[in-house]
C-alpha positions in Angstrom: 0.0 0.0 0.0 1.2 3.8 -0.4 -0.1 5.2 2.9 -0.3 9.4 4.0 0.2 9.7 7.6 -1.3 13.1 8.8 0.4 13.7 12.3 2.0 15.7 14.9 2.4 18.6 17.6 3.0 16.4 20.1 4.6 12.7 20.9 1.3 11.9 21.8 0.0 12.1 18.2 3.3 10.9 16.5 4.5 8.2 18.7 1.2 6.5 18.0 2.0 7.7 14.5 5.4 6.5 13.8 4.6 3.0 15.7 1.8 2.1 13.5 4.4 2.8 10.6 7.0 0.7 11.9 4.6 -2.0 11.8 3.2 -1.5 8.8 7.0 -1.6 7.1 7.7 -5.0 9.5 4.0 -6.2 7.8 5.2 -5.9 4.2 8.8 -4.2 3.2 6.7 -2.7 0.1 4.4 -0.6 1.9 5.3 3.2 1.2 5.0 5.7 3.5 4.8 9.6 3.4 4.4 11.6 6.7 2.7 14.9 6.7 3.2 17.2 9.7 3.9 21.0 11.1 7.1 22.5 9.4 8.4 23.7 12.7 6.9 21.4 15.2 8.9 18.2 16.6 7.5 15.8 13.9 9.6 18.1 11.8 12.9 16.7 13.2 12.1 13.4 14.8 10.3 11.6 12.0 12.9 11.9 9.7 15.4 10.8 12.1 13.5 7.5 12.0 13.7 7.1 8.1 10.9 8.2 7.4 9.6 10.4 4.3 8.5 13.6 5.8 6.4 17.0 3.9 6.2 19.7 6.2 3.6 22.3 6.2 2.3 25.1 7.7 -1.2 25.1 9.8 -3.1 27.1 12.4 -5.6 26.2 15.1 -9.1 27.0 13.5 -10.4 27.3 17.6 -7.9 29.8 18.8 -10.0 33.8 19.3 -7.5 35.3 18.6 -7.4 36.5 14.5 -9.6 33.8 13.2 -10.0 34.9 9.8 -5.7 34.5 9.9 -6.2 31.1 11.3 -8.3 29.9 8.4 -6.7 31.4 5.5 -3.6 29.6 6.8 -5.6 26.5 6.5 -6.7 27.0 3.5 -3.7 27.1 1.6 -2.5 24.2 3.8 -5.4 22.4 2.5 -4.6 23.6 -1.5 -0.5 22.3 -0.6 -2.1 19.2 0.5 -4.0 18.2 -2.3 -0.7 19.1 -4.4 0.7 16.7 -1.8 -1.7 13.9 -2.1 -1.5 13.9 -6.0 1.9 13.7 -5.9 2.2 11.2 -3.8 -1.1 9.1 -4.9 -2.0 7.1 -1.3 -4.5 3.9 -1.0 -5.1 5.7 2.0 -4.5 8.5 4.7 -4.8 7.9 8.0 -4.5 11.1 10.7 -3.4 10.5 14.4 -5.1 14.2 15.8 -4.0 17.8 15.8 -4.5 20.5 14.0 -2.4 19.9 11.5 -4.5 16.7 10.4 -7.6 19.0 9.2 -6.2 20.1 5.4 -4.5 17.2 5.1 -7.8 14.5 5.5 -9.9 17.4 4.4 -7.6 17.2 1.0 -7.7 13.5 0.7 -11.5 13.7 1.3 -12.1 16.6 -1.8 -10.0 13.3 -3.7 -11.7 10.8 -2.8 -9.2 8.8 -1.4 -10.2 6.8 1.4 -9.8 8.0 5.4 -9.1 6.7 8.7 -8.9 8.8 11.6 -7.5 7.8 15.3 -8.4 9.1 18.5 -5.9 8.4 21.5 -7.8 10.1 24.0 -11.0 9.2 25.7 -12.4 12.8 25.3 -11.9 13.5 21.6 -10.4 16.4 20.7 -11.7 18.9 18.4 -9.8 18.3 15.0 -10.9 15.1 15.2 -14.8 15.4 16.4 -15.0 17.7 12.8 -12.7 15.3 10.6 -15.5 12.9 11.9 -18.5 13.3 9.9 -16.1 13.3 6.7 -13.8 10.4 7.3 -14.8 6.3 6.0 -13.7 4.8 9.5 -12.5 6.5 13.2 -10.4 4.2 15.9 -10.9 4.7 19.3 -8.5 3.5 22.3 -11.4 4.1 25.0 -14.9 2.7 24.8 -16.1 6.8 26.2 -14.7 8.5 22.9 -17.5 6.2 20.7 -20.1 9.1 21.3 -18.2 11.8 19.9 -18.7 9.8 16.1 -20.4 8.0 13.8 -21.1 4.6 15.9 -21.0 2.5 12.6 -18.0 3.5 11.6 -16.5 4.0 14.7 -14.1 1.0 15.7 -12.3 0.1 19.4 -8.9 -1.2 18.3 -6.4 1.1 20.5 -3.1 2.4 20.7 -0.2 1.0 18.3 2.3 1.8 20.6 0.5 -0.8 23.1 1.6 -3.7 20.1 5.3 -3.4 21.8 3.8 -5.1 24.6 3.5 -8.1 22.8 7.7 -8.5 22.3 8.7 -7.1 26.0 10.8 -9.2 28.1 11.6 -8.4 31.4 14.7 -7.6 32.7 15.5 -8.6 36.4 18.5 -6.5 36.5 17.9 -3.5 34.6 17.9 -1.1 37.5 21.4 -2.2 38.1 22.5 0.7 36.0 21.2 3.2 38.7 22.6 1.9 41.3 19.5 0.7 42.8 19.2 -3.0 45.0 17.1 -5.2 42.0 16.0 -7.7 44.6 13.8 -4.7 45.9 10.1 -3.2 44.4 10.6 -0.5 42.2 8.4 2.8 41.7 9.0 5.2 38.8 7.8 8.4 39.2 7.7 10.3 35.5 5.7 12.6 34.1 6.4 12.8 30.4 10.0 13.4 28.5 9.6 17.1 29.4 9.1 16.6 33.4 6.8 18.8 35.2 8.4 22.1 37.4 4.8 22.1 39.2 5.2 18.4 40.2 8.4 18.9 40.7 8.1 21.5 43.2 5.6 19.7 44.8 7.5 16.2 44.8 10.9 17.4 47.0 8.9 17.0 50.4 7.5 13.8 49.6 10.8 12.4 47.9 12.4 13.4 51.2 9.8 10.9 53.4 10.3 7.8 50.6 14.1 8.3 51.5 15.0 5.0 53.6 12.1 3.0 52.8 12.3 -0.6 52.1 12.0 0.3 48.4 13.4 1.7 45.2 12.3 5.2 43.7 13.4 6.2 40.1 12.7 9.6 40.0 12.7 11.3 36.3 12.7 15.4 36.5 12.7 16.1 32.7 15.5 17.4 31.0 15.0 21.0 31.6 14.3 20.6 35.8 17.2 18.0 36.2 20.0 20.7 37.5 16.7 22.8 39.9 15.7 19.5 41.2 19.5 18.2 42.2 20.2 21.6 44.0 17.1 20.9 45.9 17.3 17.1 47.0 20.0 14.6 47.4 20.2 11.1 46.3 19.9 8.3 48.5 20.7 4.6 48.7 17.0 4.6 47.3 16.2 7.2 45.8 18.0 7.8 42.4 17.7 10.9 40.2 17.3 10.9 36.4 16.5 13.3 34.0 15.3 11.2 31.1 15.0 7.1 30.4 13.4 4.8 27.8 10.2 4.9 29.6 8.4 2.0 28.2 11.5 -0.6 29.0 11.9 1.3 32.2 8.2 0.9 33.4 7.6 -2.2 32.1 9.7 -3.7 35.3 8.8 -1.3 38.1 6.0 -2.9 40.2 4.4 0.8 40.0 4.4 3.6 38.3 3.3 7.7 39.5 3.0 9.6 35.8 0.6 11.8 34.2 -2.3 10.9 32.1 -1.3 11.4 28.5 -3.0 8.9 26.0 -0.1 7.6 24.8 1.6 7.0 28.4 -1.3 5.3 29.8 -1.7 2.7 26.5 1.8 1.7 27.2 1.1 0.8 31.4 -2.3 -0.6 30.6 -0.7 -3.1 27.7 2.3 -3.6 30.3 0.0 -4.4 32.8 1.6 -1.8 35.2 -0.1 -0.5 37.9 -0.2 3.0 38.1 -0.9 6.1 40.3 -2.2 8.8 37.7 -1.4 12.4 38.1 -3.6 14.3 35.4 -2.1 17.3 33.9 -4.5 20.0 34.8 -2.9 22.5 32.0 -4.4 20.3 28.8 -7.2 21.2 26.6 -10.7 19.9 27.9 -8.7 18.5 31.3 -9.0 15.3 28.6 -6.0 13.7 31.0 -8.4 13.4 34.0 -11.4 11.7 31.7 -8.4 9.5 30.7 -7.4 8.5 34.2 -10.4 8.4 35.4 -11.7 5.8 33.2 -8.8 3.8 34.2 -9.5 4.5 38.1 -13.1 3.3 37.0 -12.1 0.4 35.9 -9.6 -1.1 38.8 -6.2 0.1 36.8 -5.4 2.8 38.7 -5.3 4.7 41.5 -6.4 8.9 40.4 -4.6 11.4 42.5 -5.2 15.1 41.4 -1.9 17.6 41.5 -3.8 19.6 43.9 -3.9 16.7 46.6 -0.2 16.1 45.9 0.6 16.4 49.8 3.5 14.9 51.8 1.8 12.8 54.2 -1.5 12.1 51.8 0.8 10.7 48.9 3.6 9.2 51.0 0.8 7.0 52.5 -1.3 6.4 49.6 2.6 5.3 47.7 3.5 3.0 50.6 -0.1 1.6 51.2 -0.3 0.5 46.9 3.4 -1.2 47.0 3.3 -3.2 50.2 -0.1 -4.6 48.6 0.9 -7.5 46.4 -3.6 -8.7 46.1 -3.7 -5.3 45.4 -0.8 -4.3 42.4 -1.8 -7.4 41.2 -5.9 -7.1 40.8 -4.7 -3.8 39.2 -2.0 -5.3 36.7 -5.2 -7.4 35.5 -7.6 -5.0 35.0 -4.8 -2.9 33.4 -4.0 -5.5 30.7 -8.1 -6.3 30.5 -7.9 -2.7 29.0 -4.9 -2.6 26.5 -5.2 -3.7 22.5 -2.0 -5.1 22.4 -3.3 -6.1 19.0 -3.8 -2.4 18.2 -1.6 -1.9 15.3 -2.0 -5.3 13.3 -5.6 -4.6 14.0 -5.4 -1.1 12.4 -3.2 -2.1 9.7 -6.2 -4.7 8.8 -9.3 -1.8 9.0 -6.5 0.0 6.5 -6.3 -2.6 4.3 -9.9 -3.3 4.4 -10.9 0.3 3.8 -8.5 1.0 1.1 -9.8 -2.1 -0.7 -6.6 -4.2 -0.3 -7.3 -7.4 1.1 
């Protein structure tokens, strides 16, 4: 198949994104592939890094007040360089992972009639995507509370592709050897995203301070930026080790739990690693759409929800200690955290592709 991939912004749009490609070119070696993305966004560097063919162009938010009219004449001509795009490159399909930049780019493949799939990461869908909606041939959805924002019958409940790396992790009894940490002990990671948190942070050094000297390990990861603020604030211990980045998914696939925020593409990763988590919902994103996240996960058994305004010392040191000391209780949360993940997700979606584009 020659496949469009309409992504980016953030890694929660293009790690999705670029895993579903990296299965599609494991799939069959003759797939082609054409990422389309913001010019000067991160997609703009890291997708190429990866191999892949990238066009960037430039977009605009069509819900931001301020200068409106700007906004959509942007889009407009990103819309007429997209159809140049799309006739150029001549997809079976194109497929966009959310963001604004995904509007002129399905919008152009819909004015060519070339068939559309959408995907939704979140469980409160945003708005790019609740308007490429009603235009698009199919929509997945990675929680069952994002079906009533589309078309039910063509609305399908296949997940995350980055939960199909699930399906070839191994653990590694050692791996926290390499900070220092005693791997015959549990292990809690706290992270909250590649970029850290200076709110969280600020909030955290009291409560890293009463984990010192427990009977367990923490793995605490500040975010590139915060690492130097953090280490003038707090000292290491025998426990308690200090990061400012890690390979997340390898990282928290062995910790026996995990404190992070709520992003989409975070929280496919625990649930298909079946780690039990304390979420943290970001309280700066659009529609608070980390909360409905981490809420349906709290609904469901998979995790415990703790809000950043009720990140206090002694209410989160005793919710932490009370969650790892309870093996009945990590482990009725591993299930229901796995009962929740598509580990299938991308094989699934590359199937719907191939369906809708006519090329079974």
């Amino acid at each position: 198949m020659r496949i469009v991939i309409a992504t980016g912004g953030t890694g929660g749009h293009i790690y999705p994104a670029t895993a579903l490609a990296d299965r599609l070119m494991s799939d069959d070696k003759n797939n082609e592939i054409l990422f389309v993305g913001n010019h000067d966004r991160m997609e703009a560097n890291e997708i190429p890094k990866l191999g892949y063919r990238f066009r960037g162009i430039r977009a605009a938010r069509f819900n931001s007040s301020k200068n409106k009219l700007n906004a959509l004449t942007i889009l407009y001509k990103a819309y007429k360089e997209c159809l140049h795009i799309l006739e150029d490159f001549n997809p079976d399909i194109v497929i966009g992972f959310g963001g604004y930049v995904t509007v002129p780019v399905i919008m152009a493949a819909v004015k060519l009639k070339i068939k559309t799939i959408i995907h939704e990461q979140n469980s409160l869908a945003g708005l790019a995507n609740r308007t490429l909606g009603h235009f698009v041939n199919k929509v997945v959805i990675c929680y069952d509370s994002a079906r009533e924002a589309f078309n039910t019958k063509k609305t399908y409940l296949l997940g995350n592709p980055r939960a199909s790396a699930a399906l070839s992790f191994v653990k590694d009894p050692f791996i926290f050897k390499q900070f220092g940490l005693d791997c015959s002990k549990k292990t809690l990671l706290i992270v909250m995203g590649s970029l850290g948190s200076t709110s969280v942070n600020e909030k955290m050094m009291g409560i890293l301070e009463g984990l010192k000297q427990k009977d367990f390990n923490i793995l605490y990861v500040t975010g590139r930026s915060n690492y130097q603020k953090v280490m003038a604030n707090i000292s290491e211990s025998e426990n308690l080790k200090i990061v400012d980045y890690i390979d997340q998914f390898n990282i928290a696939g062995n910790c026996d739990l995990v404190i992070s925020r709520g992003g989409a593409t975070s929280a496919s990763e625990y649930m298909a690693l079946g780690v039990p988590t304390i979420i943290v919902p970001s309280p700066y994103v659009t529609n608070n759409h980390q909360y409905i996240n981490a809420k349906e996960m709290f609904d469901k058994g998979a995790s415990y929800l703790l809000e950043e305004k009720d990140l206090q010392v002694n209410n989160t040191i005793s919710i932490i200690e009370k969650l790892i000391n309870d093996d009945e209780k990590l482990n009725a949360m591993s299930i229901a955290a796995k009962k929740m993940s598509h580990p299938n997700a991308a094989y699934d979606i590359i199937n719907l592709m191939k369906e809708t584009a006519g090329k079974n």
